[in-house]
HTML snippet that shows the backbone in 3Dmol.js (N, CA, C, O; Angstrom):
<script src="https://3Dmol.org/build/3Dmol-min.js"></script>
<div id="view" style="width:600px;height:400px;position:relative"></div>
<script>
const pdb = `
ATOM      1  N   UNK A   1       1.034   2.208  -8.354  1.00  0.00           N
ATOM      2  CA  UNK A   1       1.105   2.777  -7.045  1.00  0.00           C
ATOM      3  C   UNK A   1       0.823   4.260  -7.124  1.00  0.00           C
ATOM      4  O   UNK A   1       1.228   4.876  -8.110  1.00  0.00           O
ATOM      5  N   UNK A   2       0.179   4.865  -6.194  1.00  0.00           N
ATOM      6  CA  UNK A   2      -0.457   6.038  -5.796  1.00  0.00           C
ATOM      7  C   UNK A   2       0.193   6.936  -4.840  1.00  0.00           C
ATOM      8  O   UNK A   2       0.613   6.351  -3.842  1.00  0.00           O
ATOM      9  N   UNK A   3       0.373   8.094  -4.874  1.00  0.00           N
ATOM     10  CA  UNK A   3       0.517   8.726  -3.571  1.00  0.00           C
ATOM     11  C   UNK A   3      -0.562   9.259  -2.734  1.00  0.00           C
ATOM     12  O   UNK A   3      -1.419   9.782  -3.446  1.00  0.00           O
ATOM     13  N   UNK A   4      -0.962   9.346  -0.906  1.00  0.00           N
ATOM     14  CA  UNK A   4      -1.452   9.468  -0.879  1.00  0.00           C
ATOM     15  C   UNK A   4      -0.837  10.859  -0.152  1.00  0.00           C
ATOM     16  O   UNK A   4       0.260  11.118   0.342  1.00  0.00           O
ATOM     17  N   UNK A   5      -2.416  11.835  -0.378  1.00  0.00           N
ATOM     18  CA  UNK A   5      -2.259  13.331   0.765  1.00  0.00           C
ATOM     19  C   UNK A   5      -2.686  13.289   1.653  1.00  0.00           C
ATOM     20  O   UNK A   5      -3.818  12.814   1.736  1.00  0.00           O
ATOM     21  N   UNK A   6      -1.809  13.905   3.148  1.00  0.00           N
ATOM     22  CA  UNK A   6      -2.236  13.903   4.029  1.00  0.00           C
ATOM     23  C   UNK A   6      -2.382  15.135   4.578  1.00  0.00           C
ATOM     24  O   UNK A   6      -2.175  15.992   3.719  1.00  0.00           O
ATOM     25  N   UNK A   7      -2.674  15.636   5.737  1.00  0.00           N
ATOM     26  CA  UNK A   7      -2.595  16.988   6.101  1.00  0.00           C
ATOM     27  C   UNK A   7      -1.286  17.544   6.504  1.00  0.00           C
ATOM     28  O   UNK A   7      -1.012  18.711   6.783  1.00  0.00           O
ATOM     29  N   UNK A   8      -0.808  16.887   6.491  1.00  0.00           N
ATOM     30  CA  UNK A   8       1.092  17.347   7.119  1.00  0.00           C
ATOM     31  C   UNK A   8       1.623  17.556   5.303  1.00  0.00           C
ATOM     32  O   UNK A   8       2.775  17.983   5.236  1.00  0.00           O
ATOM     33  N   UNK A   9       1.014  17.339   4.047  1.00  0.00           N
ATOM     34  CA  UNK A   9       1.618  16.929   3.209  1.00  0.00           C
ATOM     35  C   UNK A   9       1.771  15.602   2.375  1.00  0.00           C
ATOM     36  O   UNK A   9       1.076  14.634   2.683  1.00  0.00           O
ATOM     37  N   UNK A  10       2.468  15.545   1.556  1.00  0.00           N
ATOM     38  CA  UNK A  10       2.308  14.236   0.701  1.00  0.00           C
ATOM     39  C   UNK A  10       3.166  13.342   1.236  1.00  0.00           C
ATOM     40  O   UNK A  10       4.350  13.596   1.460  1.00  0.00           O
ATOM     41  N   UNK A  11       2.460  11.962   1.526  1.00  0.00           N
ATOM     42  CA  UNK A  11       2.547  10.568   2.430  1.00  0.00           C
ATOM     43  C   UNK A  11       2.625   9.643   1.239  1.00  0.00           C
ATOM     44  O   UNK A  11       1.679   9.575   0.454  1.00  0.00           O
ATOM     45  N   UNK A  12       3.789   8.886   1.073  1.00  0.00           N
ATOM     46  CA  UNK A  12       3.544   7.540   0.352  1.00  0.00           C
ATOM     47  C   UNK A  12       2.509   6.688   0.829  1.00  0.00           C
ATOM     48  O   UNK A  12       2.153   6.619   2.006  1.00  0.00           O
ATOM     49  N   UNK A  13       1.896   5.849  -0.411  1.00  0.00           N
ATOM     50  CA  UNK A  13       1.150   4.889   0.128  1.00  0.00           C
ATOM     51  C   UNK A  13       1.579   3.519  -0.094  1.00  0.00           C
ATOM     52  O   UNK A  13       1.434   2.955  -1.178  1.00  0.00           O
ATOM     53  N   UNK A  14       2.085   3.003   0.885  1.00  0.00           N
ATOM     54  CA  UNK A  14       2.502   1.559   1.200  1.00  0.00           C
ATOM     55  C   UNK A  14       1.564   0.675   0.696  1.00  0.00           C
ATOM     56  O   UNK A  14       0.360   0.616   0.944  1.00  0.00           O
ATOM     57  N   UNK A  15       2.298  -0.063  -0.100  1.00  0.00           N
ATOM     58  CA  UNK A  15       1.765  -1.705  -0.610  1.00  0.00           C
ATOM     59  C   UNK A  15       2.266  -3.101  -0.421  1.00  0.00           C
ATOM     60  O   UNK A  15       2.913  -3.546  -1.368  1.00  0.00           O
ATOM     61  N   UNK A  16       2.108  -3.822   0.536  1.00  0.00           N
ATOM     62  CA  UNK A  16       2.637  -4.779   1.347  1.00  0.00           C
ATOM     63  C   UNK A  16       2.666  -5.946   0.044  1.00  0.00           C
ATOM     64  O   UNK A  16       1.658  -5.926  -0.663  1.00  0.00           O
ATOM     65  N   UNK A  17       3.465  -6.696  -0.229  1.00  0.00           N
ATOM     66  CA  UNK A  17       3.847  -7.557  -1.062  1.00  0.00           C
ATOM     67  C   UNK A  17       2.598  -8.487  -0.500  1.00  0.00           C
ATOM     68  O   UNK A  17       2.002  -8.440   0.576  1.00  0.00           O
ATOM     69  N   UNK A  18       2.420  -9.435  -1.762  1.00  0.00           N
ATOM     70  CA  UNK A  18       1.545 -10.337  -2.028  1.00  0.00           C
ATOM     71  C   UNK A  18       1.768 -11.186  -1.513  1.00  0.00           C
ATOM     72  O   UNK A  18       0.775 -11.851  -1.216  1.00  0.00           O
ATOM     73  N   UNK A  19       3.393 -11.855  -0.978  1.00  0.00           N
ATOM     74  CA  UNK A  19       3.730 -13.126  -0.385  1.00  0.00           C
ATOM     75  C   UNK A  19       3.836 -12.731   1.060  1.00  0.00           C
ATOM     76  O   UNK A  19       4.666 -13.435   1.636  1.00  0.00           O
ATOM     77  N   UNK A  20       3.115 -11.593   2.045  1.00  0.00           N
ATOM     78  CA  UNK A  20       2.468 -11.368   3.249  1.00  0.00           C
ATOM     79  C   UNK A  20       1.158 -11.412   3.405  1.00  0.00           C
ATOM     80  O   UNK A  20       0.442 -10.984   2.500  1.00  0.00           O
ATOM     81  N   UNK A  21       0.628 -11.913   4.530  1.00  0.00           N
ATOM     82  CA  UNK A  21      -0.082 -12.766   4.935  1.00  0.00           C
ATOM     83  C   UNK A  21      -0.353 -12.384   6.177  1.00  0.00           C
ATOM     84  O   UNK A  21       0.552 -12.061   6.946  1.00  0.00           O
ATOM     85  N   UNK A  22      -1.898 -12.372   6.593  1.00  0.00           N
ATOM     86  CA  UNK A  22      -2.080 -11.842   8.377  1.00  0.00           C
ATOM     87  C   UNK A  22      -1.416 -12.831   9.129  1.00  0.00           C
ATOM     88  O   UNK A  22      -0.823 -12.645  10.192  1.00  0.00           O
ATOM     89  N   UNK A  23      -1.613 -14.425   8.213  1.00  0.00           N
ATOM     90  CA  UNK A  23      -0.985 -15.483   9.442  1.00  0.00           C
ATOM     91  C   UNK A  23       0.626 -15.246   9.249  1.00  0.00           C
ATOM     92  O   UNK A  23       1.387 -15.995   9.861  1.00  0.00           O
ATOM     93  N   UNK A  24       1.190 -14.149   8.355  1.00  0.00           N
ATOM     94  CA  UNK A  24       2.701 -14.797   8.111  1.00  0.00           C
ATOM     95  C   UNK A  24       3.294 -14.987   6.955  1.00  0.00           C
ATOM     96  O   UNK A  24       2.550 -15.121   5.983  1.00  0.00           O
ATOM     97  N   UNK A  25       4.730 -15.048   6.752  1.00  0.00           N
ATOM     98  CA  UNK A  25       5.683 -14.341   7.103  1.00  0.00           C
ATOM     99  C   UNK A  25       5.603 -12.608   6.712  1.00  0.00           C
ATOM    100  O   UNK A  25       5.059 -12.143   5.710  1.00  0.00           O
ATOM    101  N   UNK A  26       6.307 -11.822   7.808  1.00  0.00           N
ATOM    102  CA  UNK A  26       6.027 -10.377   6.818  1.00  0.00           C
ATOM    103  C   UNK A  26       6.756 -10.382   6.150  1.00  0.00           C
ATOM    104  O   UNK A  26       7.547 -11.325   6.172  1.00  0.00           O
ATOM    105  N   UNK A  27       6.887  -9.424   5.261  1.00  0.00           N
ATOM    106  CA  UNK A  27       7.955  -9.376   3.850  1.00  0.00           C
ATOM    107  C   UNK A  27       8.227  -8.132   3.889  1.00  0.00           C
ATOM    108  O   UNK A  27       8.585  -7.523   4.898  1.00  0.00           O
ATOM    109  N   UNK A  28       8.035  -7.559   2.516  1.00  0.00           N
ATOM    110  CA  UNK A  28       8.255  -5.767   2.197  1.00  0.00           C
ATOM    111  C   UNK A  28       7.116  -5.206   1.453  1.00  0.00           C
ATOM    112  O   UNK A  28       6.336  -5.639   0.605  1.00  0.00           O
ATOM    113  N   UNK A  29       7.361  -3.677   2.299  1.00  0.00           N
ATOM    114  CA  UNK A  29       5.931  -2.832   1.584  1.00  0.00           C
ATOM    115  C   UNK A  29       7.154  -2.012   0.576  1.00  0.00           C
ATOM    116  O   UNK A  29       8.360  -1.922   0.807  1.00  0.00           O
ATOM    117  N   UNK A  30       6.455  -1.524  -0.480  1.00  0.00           N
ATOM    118  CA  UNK A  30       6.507  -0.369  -1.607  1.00  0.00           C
ATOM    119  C   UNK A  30       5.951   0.394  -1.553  1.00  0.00           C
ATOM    120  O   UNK A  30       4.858   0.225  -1.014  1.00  0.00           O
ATOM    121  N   UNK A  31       6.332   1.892  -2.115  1.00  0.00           N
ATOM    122  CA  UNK A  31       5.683   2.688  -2.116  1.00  0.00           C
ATOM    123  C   UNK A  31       6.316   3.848  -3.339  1.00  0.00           C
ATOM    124  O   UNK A  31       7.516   3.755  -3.595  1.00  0.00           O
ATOM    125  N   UNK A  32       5.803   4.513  -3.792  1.00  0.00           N
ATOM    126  CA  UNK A  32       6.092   5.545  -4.762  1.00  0.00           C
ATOM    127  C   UNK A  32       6.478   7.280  -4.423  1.00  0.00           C
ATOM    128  O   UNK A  32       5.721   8.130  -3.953  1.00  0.00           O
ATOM    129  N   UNK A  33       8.094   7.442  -4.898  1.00  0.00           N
ATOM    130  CA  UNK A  33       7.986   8.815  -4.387  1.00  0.00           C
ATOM    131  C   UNK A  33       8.489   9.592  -5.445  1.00  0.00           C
ATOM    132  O   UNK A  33       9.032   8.917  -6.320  1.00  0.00           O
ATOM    133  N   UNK A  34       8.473  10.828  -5.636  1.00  0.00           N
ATOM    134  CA  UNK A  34       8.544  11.700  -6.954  1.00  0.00           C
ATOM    135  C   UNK A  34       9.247  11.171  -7.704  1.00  0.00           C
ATOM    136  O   UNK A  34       8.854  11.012  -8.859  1.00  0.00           O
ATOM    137  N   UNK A  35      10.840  10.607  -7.206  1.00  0.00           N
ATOM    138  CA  UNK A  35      12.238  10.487  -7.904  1.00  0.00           C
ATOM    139  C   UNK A  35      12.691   8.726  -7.891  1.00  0.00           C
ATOM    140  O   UNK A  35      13.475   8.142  -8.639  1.00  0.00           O
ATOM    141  N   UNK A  36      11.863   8.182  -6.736  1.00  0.00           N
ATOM    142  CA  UNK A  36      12.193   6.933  -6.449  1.00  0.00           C
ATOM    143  C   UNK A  36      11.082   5.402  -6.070  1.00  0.00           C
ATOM    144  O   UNK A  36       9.873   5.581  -6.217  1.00  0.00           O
ATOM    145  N   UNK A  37      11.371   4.564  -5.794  1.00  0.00           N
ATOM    146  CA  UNK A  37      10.196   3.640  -5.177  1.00  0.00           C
ATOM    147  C   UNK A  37      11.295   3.627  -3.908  1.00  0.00           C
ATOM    148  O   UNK A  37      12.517   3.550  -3.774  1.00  0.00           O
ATOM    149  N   UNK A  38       9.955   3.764  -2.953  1.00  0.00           N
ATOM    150  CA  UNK A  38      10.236   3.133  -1.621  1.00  0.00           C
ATOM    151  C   UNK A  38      10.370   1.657  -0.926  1.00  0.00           C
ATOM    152  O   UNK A  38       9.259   1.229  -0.612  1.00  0.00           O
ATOM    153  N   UNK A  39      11.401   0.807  -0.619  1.00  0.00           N
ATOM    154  CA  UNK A  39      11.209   0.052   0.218  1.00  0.00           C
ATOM    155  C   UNK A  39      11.125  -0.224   1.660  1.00  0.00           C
ATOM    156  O   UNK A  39      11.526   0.694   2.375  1.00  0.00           O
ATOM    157  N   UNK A  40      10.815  -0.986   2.083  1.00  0.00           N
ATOM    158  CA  UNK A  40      10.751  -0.936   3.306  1.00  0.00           C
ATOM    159  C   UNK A  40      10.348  -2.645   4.162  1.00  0.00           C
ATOM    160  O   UNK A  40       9.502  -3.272   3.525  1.00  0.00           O
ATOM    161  N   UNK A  41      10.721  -3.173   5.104  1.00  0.00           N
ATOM    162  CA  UNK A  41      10.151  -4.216   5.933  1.00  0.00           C
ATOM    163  C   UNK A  41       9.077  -3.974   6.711  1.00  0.00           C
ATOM    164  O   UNK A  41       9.099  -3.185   7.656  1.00  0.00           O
ATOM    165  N   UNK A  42       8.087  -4.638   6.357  1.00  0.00           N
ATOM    166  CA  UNK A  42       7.012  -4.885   6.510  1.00  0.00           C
ATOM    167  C   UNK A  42       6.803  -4.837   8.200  1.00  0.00           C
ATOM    168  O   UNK A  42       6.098  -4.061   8.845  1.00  0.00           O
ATOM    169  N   UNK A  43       7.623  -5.889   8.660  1.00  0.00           N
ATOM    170  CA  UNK A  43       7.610  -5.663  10.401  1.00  0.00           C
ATOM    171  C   UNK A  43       8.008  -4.826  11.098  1.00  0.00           C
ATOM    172  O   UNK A  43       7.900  -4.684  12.316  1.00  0.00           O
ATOM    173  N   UNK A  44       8.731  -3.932   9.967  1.00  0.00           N
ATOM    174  CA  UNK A  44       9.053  -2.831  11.143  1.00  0.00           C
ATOM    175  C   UNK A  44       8.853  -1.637   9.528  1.00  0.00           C
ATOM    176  O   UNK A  44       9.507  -1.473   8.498  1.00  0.00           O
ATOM    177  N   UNK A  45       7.751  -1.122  10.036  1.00  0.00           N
ATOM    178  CA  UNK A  45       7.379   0.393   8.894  1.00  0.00           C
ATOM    179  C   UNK A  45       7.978   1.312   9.366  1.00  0.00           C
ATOM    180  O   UNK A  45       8.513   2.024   8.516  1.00  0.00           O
ATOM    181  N   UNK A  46       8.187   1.747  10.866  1.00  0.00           N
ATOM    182  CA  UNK A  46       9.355   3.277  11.331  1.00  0.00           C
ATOM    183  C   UNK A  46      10.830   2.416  11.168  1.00  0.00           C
ATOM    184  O   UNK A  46      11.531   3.175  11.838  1.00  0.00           O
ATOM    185  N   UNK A  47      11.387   1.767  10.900  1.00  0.00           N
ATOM    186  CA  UNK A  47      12.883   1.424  10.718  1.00  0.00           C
ATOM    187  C   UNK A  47      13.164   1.951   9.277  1.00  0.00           C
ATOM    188  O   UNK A  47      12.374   2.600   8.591  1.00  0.00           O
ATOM    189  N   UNK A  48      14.676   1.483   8.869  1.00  0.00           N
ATOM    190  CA  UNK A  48      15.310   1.422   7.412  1.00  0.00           C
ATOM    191  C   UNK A  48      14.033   1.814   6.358  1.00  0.00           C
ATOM    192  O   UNK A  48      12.865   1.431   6.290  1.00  0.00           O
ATOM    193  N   UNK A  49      14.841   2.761   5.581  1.00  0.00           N
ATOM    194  CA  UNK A  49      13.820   2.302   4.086  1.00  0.00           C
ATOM    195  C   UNK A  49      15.093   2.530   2.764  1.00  0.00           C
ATOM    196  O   UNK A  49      16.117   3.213   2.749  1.00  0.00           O
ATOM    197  N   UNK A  50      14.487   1.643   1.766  1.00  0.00           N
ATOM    198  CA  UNK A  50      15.617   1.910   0.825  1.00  0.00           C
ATOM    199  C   UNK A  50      14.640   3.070  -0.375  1.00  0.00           C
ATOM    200  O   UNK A  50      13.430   3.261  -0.504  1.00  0.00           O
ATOM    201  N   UNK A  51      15.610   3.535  -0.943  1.00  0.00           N
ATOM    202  CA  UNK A  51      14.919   4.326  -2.205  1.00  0.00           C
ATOM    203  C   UNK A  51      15.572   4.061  -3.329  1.00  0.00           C
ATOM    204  O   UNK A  51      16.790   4.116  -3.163  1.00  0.00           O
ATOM    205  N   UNK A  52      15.190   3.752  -4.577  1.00  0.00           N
ATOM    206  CA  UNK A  52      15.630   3.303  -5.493  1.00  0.00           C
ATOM    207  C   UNK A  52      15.171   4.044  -6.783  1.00  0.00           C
ATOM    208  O   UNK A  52      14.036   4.404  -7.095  1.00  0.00           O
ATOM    209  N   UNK A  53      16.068   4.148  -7.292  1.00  0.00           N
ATOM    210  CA  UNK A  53      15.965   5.124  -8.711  1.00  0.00           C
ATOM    211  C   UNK A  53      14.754   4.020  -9.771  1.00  0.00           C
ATOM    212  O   UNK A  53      14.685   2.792  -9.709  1.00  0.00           O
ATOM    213  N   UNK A  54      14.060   4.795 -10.527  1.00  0.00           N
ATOM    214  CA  UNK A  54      13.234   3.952 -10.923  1.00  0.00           C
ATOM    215  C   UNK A  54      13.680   2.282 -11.747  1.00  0.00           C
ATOM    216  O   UNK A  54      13.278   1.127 -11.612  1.00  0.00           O
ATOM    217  N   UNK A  55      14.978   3.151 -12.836  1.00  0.00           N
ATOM    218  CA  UNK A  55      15.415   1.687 -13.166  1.00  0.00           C
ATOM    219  C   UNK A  55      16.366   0.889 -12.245  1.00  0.00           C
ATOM    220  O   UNK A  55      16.818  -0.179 -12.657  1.00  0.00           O
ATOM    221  N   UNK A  56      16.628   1.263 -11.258  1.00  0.00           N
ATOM    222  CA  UNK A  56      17.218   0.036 -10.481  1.00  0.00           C
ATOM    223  C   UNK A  56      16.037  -0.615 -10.267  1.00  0.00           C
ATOM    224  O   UNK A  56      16.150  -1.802 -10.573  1.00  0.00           O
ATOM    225  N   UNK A  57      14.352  -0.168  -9.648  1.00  0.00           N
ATOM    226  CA  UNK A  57      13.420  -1.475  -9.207  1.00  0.00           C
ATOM    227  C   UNK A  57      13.401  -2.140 -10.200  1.00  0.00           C
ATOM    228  O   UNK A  57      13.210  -3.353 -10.115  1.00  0.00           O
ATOM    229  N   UNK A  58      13.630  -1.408 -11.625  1.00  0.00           N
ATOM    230  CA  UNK A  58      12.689  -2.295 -12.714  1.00  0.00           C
ATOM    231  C   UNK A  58      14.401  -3.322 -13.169  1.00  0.00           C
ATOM    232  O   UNK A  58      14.158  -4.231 -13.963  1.00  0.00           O
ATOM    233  N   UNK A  59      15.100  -3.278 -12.976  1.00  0.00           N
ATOM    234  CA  UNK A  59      16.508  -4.283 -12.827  1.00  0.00           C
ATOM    235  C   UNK A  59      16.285  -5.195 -11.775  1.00  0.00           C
ATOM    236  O   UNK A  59      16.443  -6.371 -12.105  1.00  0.00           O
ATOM    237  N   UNK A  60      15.889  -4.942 -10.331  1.00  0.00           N
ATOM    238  CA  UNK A  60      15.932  -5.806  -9.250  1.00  0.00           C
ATOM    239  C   UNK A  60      14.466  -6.596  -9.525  1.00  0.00           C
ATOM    240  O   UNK A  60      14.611  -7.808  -9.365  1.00  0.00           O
ATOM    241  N   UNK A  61      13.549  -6.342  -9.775  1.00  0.00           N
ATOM    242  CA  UNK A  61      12.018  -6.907 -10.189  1.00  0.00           C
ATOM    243  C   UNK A  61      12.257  -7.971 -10.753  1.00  0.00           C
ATOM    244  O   UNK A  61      11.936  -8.929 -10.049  1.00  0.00           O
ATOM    245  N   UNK A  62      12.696  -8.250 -11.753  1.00  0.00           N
ATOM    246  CA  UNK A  62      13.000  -9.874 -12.312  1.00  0.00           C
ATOM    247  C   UNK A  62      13.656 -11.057 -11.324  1.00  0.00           C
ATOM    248  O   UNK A  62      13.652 -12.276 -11.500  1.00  0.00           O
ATOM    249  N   UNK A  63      14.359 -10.080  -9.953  1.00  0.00           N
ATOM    250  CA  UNK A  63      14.930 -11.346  -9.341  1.00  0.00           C
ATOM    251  C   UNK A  63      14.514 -11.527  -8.321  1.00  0.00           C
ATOM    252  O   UNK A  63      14.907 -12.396  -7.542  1.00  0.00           O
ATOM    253  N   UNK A  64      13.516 -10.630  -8.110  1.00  0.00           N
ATOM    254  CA  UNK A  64      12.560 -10.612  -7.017  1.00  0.00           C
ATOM    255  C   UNK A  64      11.383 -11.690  -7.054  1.00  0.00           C
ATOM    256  O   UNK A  64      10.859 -12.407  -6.202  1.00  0.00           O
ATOM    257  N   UNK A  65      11.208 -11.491  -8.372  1.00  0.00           N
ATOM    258  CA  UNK A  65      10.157 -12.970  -8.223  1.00  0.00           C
ATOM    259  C   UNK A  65      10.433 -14.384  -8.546  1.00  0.00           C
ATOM    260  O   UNK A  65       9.729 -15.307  -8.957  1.00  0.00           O
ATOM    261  N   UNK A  66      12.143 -14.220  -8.114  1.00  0.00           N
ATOM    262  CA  UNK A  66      12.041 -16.025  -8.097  1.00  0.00           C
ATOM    263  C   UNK A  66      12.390 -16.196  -6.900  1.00  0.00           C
ATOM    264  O   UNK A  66      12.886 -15.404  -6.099  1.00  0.00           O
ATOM    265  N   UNK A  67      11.984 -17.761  -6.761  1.00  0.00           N
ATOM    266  CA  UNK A  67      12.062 -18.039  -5.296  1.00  0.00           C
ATOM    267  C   UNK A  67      12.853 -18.901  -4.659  1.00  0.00           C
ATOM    268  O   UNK A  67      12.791 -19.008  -3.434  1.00  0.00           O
TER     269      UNK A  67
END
`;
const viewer = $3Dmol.createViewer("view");
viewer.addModel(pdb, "pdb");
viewer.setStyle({}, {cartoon: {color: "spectrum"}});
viewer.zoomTo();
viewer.render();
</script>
């Protein structure tokens, strides 16, 4: 994951999980910030976001991909 620049300053760049779909269901985007990864719900991008210290994603990542 990348950050991107914008003119206001530096903008995360959101990456919508693989198990979203134009037909459905939304899920969660990621994104990368100096200190943390960004989460966030997909259906709603201005609501909640979580931030997570790097090794908490890489702790929660293993249980993220079961289903």
């Amino acid at each position: 994951m990348t950050l991107k620049v914008s003119r206001t300053g530096t903008k995360p760049e959101w990456i919508k999980s693989s198990y979203s779909t134009s037909d459905g269901p939304d899920c969660i985007e990621v994104a990368t910030a100096p200190a943390h990864i960004l989460v966030r719900d997909s259906k709603n991008p201005n609501g909640p976001r979580l931030a997570l210290a790097p090794a908490t994603w890489a702790t929660f990542l293993p249980y993220a991909s079961v289903h």
